[in-house]
N, C-alpha and C positions, 0 to 999 in steps of 0.2 A: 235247550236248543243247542245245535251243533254248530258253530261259526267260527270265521275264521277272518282276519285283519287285511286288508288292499290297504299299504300305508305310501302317500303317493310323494315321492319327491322329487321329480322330476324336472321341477323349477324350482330349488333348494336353492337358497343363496348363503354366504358362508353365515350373513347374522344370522340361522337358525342353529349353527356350529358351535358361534361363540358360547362361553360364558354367560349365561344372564343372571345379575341380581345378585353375583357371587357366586351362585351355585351352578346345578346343571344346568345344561343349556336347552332351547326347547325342541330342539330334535331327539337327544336322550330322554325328556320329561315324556315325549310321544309316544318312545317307542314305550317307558314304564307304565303309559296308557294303555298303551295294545296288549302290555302283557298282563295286565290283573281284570283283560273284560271277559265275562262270564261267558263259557263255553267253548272256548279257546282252541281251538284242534292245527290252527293253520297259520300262518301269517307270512307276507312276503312286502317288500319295501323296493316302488320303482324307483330305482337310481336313475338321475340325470348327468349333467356334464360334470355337476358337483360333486367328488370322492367321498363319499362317507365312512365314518371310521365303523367297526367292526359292531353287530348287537346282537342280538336274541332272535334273529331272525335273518331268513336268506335273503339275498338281493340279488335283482334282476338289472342289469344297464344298457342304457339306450341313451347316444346321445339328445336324442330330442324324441318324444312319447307323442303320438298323435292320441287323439279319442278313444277312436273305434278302436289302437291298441289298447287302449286303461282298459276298456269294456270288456276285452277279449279273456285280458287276465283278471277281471274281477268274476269270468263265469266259469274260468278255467280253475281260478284255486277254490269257489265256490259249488264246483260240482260234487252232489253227494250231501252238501252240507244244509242247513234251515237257513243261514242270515249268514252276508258279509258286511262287515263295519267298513266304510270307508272313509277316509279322510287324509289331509295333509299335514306331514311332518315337520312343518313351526307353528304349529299351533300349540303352548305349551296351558292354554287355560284347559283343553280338555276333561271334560269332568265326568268322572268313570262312574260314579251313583246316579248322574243325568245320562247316560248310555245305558247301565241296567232298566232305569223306569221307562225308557223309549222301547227296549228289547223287550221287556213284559209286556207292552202293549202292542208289539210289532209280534208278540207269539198268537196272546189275545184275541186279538181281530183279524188276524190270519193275511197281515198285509203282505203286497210288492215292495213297497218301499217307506220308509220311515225319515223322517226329518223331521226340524225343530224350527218353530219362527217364532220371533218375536224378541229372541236372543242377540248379545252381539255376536259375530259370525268367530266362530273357532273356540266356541263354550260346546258345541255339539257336535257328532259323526255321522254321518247319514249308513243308513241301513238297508240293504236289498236284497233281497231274493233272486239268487241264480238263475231263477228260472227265467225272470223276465228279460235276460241279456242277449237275448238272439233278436226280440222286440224292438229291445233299445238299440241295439247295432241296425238295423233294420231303417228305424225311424229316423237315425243319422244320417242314413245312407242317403236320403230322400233331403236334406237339408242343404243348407250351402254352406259347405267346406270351409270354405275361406273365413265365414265366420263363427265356429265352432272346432273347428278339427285340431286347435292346441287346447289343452283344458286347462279351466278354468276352474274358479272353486263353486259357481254354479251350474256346472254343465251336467251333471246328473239332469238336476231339476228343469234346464234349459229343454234339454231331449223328451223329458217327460213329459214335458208342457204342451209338445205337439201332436200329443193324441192322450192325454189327459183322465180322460173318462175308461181310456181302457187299460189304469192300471188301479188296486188297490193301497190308496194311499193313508198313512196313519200318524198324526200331526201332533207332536209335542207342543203345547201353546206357554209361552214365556209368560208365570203371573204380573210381570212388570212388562209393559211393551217398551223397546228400545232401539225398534227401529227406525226412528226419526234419527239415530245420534248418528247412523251408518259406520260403525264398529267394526273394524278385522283388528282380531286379536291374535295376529300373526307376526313373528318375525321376517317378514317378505322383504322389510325396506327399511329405510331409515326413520323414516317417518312413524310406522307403526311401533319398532320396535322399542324406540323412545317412550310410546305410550303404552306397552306392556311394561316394561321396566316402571314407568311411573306407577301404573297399577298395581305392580308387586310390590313397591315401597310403600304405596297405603295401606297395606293388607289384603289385596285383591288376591286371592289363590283359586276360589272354585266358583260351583252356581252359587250359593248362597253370599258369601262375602260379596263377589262380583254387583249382584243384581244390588245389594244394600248398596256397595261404596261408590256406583258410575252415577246414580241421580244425586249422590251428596255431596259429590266433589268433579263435577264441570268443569271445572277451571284446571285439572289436569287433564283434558282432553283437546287443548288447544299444544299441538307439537311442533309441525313445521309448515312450512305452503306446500300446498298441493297444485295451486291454481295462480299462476302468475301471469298479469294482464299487464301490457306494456302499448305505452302510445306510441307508433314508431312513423305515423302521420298525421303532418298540420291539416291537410289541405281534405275536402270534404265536396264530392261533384257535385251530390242536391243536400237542399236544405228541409230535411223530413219533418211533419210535423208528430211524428212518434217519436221523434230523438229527442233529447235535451240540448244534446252539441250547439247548434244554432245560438242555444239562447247564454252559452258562457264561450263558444270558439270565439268570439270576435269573424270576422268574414274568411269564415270557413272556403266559402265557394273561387277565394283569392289565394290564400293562405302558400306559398314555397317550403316551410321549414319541416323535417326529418330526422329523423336520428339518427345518427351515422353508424356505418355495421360496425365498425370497430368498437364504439361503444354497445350496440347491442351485445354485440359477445361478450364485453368484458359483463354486463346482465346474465345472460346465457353462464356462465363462471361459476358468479358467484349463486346464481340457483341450484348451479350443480355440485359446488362445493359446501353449500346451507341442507339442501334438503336429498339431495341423493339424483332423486328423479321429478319430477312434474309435470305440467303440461301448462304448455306457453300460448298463450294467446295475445295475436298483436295487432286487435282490435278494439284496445280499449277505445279508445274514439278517434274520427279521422280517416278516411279509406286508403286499405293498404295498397291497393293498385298503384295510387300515386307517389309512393316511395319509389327513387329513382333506384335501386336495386334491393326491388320486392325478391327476387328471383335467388337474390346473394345473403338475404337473412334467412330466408326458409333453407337453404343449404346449411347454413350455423349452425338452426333448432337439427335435421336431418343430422350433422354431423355428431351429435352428441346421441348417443342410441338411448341415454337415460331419460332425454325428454323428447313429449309429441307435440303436436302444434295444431291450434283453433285460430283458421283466417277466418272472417265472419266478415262479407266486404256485399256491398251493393253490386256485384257482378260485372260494374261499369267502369272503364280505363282502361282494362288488361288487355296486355298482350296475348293472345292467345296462344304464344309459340315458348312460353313462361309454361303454363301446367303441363303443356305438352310435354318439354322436358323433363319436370320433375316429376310427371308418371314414369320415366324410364329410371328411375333413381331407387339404391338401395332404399327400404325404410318407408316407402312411398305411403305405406300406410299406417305411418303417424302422421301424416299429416289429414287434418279433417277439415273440410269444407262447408260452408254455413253462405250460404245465399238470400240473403233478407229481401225477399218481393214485399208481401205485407200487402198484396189483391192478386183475384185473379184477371181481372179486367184491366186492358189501359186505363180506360177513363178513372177508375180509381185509385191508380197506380201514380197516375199524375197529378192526383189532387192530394195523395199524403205524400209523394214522394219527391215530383214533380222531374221536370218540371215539360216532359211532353211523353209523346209516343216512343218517338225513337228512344230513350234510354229505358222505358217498357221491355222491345225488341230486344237490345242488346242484351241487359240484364239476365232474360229468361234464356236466350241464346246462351249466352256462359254459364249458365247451370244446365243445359242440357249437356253444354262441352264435359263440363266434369262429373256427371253423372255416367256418361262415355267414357270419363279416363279413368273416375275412383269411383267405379259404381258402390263400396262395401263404405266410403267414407265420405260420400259428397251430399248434403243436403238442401231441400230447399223451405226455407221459412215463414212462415207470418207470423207476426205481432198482434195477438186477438184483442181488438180493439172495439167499441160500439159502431167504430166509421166504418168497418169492414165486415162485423158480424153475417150481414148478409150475403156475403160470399164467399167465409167460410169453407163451408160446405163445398163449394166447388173447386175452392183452391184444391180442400184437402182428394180428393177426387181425381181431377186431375191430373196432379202431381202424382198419385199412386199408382196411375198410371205407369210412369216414367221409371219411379221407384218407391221403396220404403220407406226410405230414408226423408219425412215430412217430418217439420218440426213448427208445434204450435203455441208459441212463447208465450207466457206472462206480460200483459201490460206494466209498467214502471212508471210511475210520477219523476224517480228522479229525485225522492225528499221532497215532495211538493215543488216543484222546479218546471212540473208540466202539469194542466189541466189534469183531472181525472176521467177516463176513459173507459176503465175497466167495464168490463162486461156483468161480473162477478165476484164477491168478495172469498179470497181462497184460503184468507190467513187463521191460522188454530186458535181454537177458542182461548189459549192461554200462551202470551207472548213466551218465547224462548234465547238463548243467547244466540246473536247471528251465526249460520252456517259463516259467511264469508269471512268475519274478524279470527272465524278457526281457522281456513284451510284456505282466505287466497290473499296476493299481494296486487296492488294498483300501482303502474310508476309512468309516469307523467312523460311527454317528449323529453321533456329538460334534465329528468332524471329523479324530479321530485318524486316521493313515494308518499303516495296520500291515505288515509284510514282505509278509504275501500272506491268503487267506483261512484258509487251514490255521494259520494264527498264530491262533488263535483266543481264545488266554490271553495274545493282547499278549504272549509272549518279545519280540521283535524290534520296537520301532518305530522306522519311519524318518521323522515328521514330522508335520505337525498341518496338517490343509487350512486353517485362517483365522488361529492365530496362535502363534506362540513359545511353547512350555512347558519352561524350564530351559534343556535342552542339546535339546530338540525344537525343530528350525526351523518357520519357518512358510513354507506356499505350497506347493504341487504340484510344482511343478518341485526344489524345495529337497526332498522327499521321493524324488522320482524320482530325482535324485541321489544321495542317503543309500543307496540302493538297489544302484548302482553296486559298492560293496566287499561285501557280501553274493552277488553275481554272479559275481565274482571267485572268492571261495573255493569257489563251484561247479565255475568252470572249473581250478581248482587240487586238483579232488578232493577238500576236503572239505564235508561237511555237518555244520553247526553243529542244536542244536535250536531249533526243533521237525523243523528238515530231514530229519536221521539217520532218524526214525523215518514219515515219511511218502512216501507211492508214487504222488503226484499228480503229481510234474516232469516225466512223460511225456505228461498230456494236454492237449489244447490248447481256450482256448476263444476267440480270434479271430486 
């Protein structure tokens, strides 16, 4: 077959530049991918803001690449040709004998388009057929922009998805499945790159080594936080009987005390000087309305472009003249909005939520506001519980009305801390190491940093965000650490308490 390389980098950051491992770097490792895949005739490299130094192929620059352009030049240098390889240049695991056995089957079966699942993401290239790129441009055209039109490393598959059946698709299946671990084997960030690096110093180079060494060494796949939850309020307007809060806040429903911005920042710092980027959420427990400058910490998270921000608030206290400003704000969309109703009826609304009608009203009132301000990031929630099951269904209804954006949560015990309610049991037939002790941090009003949010009676702290207590270290990274031995004895099979008795290390929240 005749093919030719779309090698996309568009969003290159310098870590694909650097040095990895000692040797070349994974932008060089890409491009000596593109040049030994079989049938070779063409190859071109989308340059972004990032200079790349000189290779084996032309480049094209554009400060910033929308979609529909990738598409244009994946049909443009694909015209004439059987298959274009595409893919992103830091992926340095690329495996060129997993791209010939996809292409024999993508000749084979006479497909549109070719991909691989079950892999971690940047072991494989995806493969298309020129011909279907007027299709695809097409199918774009009809989607909403605003949440597609920068690409993404799944936006091929995203566009495909919406008319699905009218392309010929031909599926590489991974003999180990590993997408539970949710793997980019990309130099993008700080975060991953650490664990490509880690990987190359086990011997991880290709498919095979790869697939052997990532189920038998777990324990280097814990790098830095991804997901940092901060308490930034005492004070709590109802007392839900879906929350835990109630039963360890002390009188929540009285409660004055905040964390002052100046210490969230110096937080906001040192997440950004530990992990590069993240996403800040500053709901750990407590409603952020009633921080007396809710308005002046969301400008913080906003001022740092590296991280985005999860408010998750009962809809009730706000000023309404608070989002309205921060819709007019650069960035506006990092910030994400989570609306916990948890019914669609008052009278239900009042009896888990309480503690009447009126904060019903309001509540649902502030999520229409922000579905107004941030329609692509405002959503609104329930908690799938037995007390509400039966109206479910109309919540979710509803609300889809309004928008997409419905979100149907996991019940929580909490570690045993709450009655059980679940509906249904979701958890995998064979424990694994928690999602959260890999990729997120918990830190208390006071600064405490606790094993995770399920720690809720403090068993476990690993560290104090501002300063030394006894044998508690101080600083985030000094807690991130502490964290490290904790992780381990996941990956060793056991679970210490509160672990043992909780069934959250399955879900993920970034």
């Amino acid at each position: 077959m005749k093919t030719a390389a779309l090698i996309y980098s568009g969003s290159l950051t310098q870590r694909a530049l650097d040095p990895l491992a000692g040797g070349a770097s994974a932008y060089r490792r890409c491009l000596d991918f593109a040049a030994a895949l079989p049938g070779l005739e063409r190859g071109l490299v989308l340059e972004g803001s990032t200079l790349l130094p000189d290779g084996p192929f032309p480049r094209e620059r554009r400060e910033a690449w929308s979609l529909d352009a990738v598409l244009g030049k994946l049909g443009d240098l694909g015209e004439g040709l059987d298959a274009v390889f595409f893919f992103w240049a830091d992926q340095p695991f690329l495996d060129t004998h997993l791209a010939l056995r996809m292409l024999d089957n993508f000749r084979r079966y006479r497909a549109q388009y070719g991909f691989a699942d079950g892999y971690p993401l940047g072991l494989a290239t995806e493969i298309l057929s020129p011909r279907i790129v007027p299709a695809l441009r097409s199918l774009l055209a009809g989607m909403d922009r605003g949440s597609v039109d920068i690409p993404a490393r799944d936006s091929l598959f995203t566009v495909i998805q919406k008319d699905i059946n009218a392309f010929d698709i031909e599926t590489e299946i991974s003999p180990i499945d590993l997408r539970d671990l949710r793997l980019t084997l990309a130099c993008d960030s700080k975060r991953e790159t650490l664990l490509v690096e880690r990987l190359l110093a086990a011997g991880g180079a290709d498919e095979p080594s790869l697939l052997d060494l990532i189920p038998r060494r777990l324990d280097l796949l814990r790098s830095l936080p991804a997901f940092v939850q901060v308490q930034v309020s005492g004070a709590c307007p109802q007392s839900c009987a879906l929350c835990p809060y109630p039963k360890f806040g002390g009188d929540i429903l009285s409660r004055q005390d905040h964390m002052p911005r100046d210490r969230f920042s110096d937080i906001l710092d040192q997440v950004v000087e530990l992990s590069g980027d993240a996403v800040i959420d500053i709901s750990l427990w407590g409603e952020p309305s009633l921080h007396p400058d809710i308005g002046g910490l969301i400008e913080e998270v906003l001022s740092r472009p590296a991280l985005s921000l999860i408010v998750e608030t009962s809809g009730i206290g706000w000023d309404r003249s608070i989002p309205e400003r921060l819709a007019g704000l650069p960035g506006r969309d990092r910030i994400h909005w989570v609306v916990s109703l948890d019914a669609w009826s008052p009278e239900l609304y009042a009896r888990l939520r309480g503690p009447g009608y009126a904060e019903y009203a309001e509540a649902s009132a502030f999520a229409d506001l922000l579905i107004g301000l941030f329609p692509r990031t405002a959503y609104a929630q329930i908690v799938r519980t037995r007390d509400n099951e039966a109206e479910l269904e109309a919540f979710w209804r509803g609300w889809k009305k309004k928008t997409e954006n419905v979100i149907v949560q996991k019940y929580a015990t909490c570690a045993g801390l709450l009655p059980e309610r679940s509906v249904a049991d979701l958890s995998p037939l064979v424990r694994r190491p928690c999602w959260h002790l890999k990729r997120d941090l918990a830190i208390l009003i006071d600064g405490t940093v606790t094993l995770c949010r399920e720690c809720a009676r403090k068993e476990i702290v690993l560290g104090h965000a501002f300063e030394a207590k006894g044998e508690v270290p101080a600083g985030i990274r000094a807690a991130w650490e502490a964290g490290e031995a904790q992780h381990l004895l996941h990956v060793q099979g056991a679970w210490p308490a509160p672990c043992a008795s909780c069934d959250e290390y399955y879900t993920y929240n970034a």
